[in-house]
C-alpha positions as CSV (number, residue, x, y, z in Angstrom):
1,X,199.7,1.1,243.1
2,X,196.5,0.7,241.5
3,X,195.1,3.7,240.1
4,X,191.5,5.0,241.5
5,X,189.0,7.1,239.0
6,X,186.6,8.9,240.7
7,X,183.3,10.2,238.9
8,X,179.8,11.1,239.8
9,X,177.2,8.6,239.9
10,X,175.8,6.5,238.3
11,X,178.2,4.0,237.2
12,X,177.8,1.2,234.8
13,X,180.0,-1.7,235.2
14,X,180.7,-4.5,232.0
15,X,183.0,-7.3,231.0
16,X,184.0,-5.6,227.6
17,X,187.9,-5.3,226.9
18,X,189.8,-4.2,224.1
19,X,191.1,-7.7,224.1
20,X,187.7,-9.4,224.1
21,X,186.2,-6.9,221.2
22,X,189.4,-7.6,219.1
23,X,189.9,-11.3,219.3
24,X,186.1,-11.5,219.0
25,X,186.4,-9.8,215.5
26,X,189.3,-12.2,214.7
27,X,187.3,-15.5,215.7
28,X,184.4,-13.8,213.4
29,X,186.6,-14.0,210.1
30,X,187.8,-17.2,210.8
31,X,185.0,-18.9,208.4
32,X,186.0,-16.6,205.8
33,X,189.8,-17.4,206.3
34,X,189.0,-21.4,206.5
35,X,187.4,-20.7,203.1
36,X,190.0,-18.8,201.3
37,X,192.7,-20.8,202.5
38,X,190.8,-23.2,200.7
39,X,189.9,-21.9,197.4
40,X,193.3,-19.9,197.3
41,X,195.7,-22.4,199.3
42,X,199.2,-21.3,199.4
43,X,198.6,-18.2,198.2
44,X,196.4,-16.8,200.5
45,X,198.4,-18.6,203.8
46,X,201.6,-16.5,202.8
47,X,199.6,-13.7,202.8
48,X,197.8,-13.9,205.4
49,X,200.7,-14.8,207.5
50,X,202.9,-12.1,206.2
51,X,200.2,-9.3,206.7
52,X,199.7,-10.4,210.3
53,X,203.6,-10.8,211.2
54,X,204.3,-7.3,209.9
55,X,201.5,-5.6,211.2
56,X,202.1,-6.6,214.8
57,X,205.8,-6.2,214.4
58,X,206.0,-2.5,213.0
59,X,203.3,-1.6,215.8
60,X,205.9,-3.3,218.3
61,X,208.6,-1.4,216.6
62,X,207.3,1.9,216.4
63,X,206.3,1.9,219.8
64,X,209.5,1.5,221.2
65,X,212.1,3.1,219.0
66,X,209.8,5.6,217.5
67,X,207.3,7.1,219.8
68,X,209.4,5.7,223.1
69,X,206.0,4.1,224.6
70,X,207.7,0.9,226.7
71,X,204.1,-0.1,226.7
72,X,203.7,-3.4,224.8
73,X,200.2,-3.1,222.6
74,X,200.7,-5.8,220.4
75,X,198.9,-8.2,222.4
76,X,195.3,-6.2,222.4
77,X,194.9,-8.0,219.2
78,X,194.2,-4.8,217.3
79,X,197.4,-4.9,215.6
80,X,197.0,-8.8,214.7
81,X,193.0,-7.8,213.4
82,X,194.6,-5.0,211.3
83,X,197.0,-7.7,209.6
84,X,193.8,-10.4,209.3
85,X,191.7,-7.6,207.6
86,X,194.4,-6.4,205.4
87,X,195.3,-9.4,204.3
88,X,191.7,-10.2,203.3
89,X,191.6,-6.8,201.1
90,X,194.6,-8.4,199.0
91,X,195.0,-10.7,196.5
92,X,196.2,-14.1,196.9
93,X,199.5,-13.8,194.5
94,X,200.7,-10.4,196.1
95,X,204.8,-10.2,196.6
96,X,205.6,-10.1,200.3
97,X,207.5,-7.0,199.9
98,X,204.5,-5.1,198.5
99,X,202.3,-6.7,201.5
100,X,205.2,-5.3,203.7
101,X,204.4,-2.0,202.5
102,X,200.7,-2.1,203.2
103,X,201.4,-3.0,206.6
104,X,203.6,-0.5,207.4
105,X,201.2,2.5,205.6
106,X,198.1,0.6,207.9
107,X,200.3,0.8,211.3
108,X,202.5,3.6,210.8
109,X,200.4,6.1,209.1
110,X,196.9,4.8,209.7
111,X,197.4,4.4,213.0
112,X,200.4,4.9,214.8
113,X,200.7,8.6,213.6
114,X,197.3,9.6,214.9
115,X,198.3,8.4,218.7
116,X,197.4,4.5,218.5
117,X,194.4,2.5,219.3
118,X,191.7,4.7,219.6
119,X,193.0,7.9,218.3
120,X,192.9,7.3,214.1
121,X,190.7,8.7,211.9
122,X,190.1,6.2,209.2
123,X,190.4,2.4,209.1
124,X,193.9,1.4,209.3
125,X,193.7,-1.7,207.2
126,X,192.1,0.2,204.5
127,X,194.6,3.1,204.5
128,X,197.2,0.3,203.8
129,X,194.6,-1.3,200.7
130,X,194.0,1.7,199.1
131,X,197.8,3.1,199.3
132,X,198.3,-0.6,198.0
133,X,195.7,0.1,195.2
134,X,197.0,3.7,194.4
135,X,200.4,2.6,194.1
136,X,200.4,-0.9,192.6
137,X,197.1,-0.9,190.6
138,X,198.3,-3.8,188.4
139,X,199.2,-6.3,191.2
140,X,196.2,-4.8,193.3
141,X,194.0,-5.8,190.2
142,X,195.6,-9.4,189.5
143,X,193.1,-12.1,190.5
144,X,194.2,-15.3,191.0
145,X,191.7,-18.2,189.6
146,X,190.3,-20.3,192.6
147,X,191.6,-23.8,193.0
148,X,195.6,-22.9,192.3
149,X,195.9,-24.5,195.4
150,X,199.7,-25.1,195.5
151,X,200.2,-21.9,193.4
152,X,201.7,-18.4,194.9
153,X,203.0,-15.7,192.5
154,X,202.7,-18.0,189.1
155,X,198.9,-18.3,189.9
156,X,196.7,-17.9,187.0
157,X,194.4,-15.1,186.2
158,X,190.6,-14.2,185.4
159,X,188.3,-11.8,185.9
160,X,186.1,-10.5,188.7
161,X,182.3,-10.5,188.9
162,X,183.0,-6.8,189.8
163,X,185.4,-7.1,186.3
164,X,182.3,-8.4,183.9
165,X,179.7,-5.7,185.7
166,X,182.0,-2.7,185.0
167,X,181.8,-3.8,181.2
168,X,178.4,-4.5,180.8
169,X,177.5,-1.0,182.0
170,X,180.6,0.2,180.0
171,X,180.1,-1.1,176.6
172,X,175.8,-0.9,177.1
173,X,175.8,-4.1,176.4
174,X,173.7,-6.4,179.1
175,X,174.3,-9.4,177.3
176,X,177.8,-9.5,178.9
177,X,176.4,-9.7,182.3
178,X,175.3,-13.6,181.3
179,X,178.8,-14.2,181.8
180,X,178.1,-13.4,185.6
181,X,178.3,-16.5,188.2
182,X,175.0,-17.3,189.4
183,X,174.2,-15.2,192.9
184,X,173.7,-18.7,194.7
185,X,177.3,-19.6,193.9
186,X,178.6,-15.8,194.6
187,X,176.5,-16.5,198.0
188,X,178.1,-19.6,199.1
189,X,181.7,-19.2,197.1
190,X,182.7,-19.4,193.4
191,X,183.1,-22.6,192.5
192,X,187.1,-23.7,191.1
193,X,185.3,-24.8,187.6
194,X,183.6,-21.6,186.9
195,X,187.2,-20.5,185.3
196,X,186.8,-17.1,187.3
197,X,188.7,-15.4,190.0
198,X,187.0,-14.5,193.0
199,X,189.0,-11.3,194.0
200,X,190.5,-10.7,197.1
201,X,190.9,-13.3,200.1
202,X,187.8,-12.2,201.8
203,X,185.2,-11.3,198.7
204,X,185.3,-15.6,198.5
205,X,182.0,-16.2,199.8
206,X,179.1,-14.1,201.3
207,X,178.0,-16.6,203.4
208,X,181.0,-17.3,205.6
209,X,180.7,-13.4,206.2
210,X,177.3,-13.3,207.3
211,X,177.9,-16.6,209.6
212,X,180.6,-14.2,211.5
213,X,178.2,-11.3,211.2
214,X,175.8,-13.5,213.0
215,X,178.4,-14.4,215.7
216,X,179.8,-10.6,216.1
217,X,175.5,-9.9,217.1
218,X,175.0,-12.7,218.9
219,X,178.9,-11.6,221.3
220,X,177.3,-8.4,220.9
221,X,180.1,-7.0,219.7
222,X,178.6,-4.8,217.0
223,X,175.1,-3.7,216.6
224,X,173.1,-4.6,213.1
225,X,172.6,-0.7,212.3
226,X,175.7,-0.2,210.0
227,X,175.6,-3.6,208.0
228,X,172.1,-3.6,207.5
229,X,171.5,-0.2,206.2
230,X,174.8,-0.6,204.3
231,X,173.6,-3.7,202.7
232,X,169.9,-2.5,202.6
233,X,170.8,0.4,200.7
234,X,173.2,-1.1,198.1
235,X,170.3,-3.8,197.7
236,X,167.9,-0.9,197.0
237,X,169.0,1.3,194.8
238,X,170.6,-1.9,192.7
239,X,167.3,-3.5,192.5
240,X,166.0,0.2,191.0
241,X,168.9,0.5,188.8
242,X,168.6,-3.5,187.6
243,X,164.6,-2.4,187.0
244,X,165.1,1.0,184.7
245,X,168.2,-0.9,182.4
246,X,169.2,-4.3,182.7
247,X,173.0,-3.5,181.9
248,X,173.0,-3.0,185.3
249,X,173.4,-6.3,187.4
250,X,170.5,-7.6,189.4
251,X,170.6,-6.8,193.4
252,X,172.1,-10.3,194.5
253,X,174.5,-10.0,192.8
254,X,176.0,-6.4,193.5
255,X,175.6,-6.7,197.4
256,X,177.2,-10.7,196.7
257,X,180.1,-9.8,194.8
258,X,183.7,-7.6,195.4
259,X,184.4,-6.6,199.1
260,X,180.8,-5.6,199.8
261,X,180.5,-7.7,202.7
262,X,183.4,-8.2,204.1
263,X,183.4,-4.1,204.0
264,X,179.7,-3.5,206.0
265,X,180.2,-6.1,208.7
266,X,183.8,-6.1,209.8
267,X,185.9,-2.8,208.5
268,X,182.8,-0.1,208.3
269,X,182.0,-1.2,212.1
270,X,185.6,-0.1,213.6
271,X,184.5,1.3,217.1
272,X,187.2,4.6,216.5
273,X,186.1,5.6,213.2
274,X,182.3,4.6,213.2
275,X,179.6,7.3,214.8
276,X,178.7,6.2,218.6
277,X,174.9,6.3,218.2
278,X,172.1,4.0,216.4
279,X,171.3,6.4,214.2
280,X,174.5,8.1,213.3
281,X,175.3,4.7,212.6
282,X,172.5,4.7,210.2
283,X,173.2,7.6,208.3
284,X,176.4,6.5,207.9
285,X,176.0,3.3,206.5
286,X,173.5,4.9,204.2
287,X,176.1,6.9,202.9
288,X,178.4,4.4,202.7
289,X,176.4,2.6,200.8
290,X,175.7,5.4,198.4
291,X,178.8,6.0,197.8
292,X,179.7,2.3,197.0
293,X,177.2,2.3,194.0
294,X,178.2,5.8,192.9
295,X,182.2,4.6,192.8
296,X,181.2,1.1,191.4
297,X,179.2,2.4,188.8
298,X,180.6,6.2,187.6
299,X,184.4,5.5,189.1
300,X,187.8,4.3,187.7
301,X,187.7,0.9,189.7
302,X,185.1,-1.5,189.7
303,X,185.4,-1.9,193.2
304,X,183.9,1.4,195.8
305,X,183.9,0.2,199.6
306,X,187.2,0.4,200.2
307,X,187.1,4.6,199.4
308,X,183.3,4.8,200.2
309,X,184.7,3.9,204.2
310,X,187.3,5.9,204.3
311,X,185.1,9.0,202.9
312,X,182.6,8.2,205.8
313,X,185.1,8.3,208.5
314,X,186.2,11.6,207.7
315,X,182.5,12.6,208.1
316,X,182.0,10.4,211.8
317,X,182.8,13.9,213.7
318,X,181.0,15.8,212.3
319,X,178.0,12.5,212.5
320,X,179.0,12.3,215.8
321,X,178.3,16.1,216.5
322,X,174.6,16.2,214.6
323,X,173.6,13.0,216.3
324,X,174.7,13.2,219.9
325,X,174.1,10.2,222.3
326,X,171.4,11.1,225.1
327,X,173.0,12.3,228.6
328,X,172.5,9.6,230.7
329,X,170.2,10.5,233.6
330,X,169.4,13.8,232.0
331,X,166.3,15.6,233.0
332,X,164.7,17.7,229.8
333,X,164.1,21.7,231.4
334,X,160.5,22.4,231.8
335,X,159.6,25.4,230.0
């Protein structure tokens, strides 16, 4: 028996689905997979694979031996975009059985233990990265060289763009910063001669990003507001830092480089644990962005998104309670 909801008028009737928003998000990072599996080859296929496989089957087996829900999630696709995303936040050369830990932190803790889809408070792929990064900071912070294409866990190692900034601004010294790819080839992907590693799976190439960022808008899907005044800001106060010292890299390359973009278009614009309105939305990729420099610049790691997310997402109630959405068909009280 089908079950009937019965509300006030006026209704407003659409074609989204959890399933349509979800695999949507999935075919959007396919030009970015295409192009790590590529740079990164074997590497990044195990895991990739392995991040996916474990994320949809501890969701699966939490449900039903832990929180007795006969219910079968796993094909709403938010499981299987969890696994995608978290296996773009890794390095290519991780050990399956640390990626199996990730997995289990991003379903389990992230999400499961908060009620499931819809109910968790921060991102649940980057609750597994940064327990990942906590934990294991020397395999988190193990690049593997691009073009190692039949290479897994005996891949070798360089240094980040991320890497060579965090020097420069440590030692004072902007002559280090030459070292720095040019922005055109952080734009379009680090080429394998350039002898440097590109960081995780999905920090390979800016442009692949964007094409899925164009493809989310176009779907509709997401809304511009929290990529572009995530990546405005970083842009903006980069370009002022670049302009009072140069040890501090030009704009390009700070908003081309680390997990940047692949942070503002697909894991800061997570329907649960993003504000519901424009400019919410707004404020909160402001702040995001903020804190991304602030980390990047002042922190331990070179790299800020990851914690400059999950900071904001404790904030979205309290985002959500300043900016509230306008009642639909509200008339304003005449005074």
């Amino acid at each position: 028996m089908s079950k009937l909801i019965v509300a006030l008028s006026p209704h407003a009737h659409g074609t989204d689905t959890v399933e349509r928003n979800m695999y949507g998000v999935i075919v959007a990072l396919l030009p970015a997979l295409l192009v790590s599996f590529f740079y990164f080859g074997l590497g990044s296929v195990v895991v990739c694979l392995t991040s996916v496989a474990a994320c949809v089957f501890f969701e699966w087996a939490i449900n039903k031996y832990v929180l007795g829900n006969q219910r079968n999630t796993i094909l709403d696709g938010s499981a299987a975009l969890t696994g995608v995303l978290l296996g773009m936040n890794l390095p290519s050369n991780l050990p399956v059985w640390i990626i199996l830990i990730g997995a289990l932190f991003a379903i389990g803790v992230g999400k499961m233990t908060f009620g499931g889809l819809g109910q968790n408070i921060f991102n649940p792929a980057l609750v597994g990265r940064c327990v990942l990064l906590v934990a294991f900071p020397a395999q988190m912070t193990t690049w593997p060289q691009a073009g190692q294409w039949m290479s897994y866990l005996d891949a070798e190692t360089g240094a980040t763009p991320l890497a060579i900034m965090k020097e420069a601004i440590k030692s004072g010294d902007a002559s280090v910063l030459e070292n720095l790819p040019e922005s055109l080839h952080l734009f379009i992907g680090l080429p394998t001669e350039c002898g440097y590693g590109a960081g995780s799976l999905g920090e390979v190439c800016a442009l692949a990003l964007l094409l899925g960022l164009a493809y989310m808008l176009w779907k509709k899907i997401i809304t511009w507001h929290i990529p572009v005044s995530i990546i405005g800001t970083v842009f903006v106060i980069a370009a002022l830092m670049h302009l009072a010292n140069p040890v501090y890299a030009n704009p390009f390359a700070v908003i081309f480089s680390g997990g940047l973009m692949l942070g503002a278009i697909f894991m800061a614009t997570d329907y649960v644990t993003s504000p519901m309105t424009g400019k919410g939305q707004i404020i909160y990729g402001v702040c995001i962005g903020l804190l991304t420099i602030v980390i990047r610049t002042w922190g331990a790691y070179p790299e800020g998104m990851s914690f400059a997310i999950l900071i904001m997402n404790a904030f979205t109630p309290l985002i959500n309670n300043y900016v509230k959405p306008k009642r639909f068909g509200e008339v304003p009280a005449k005074s």
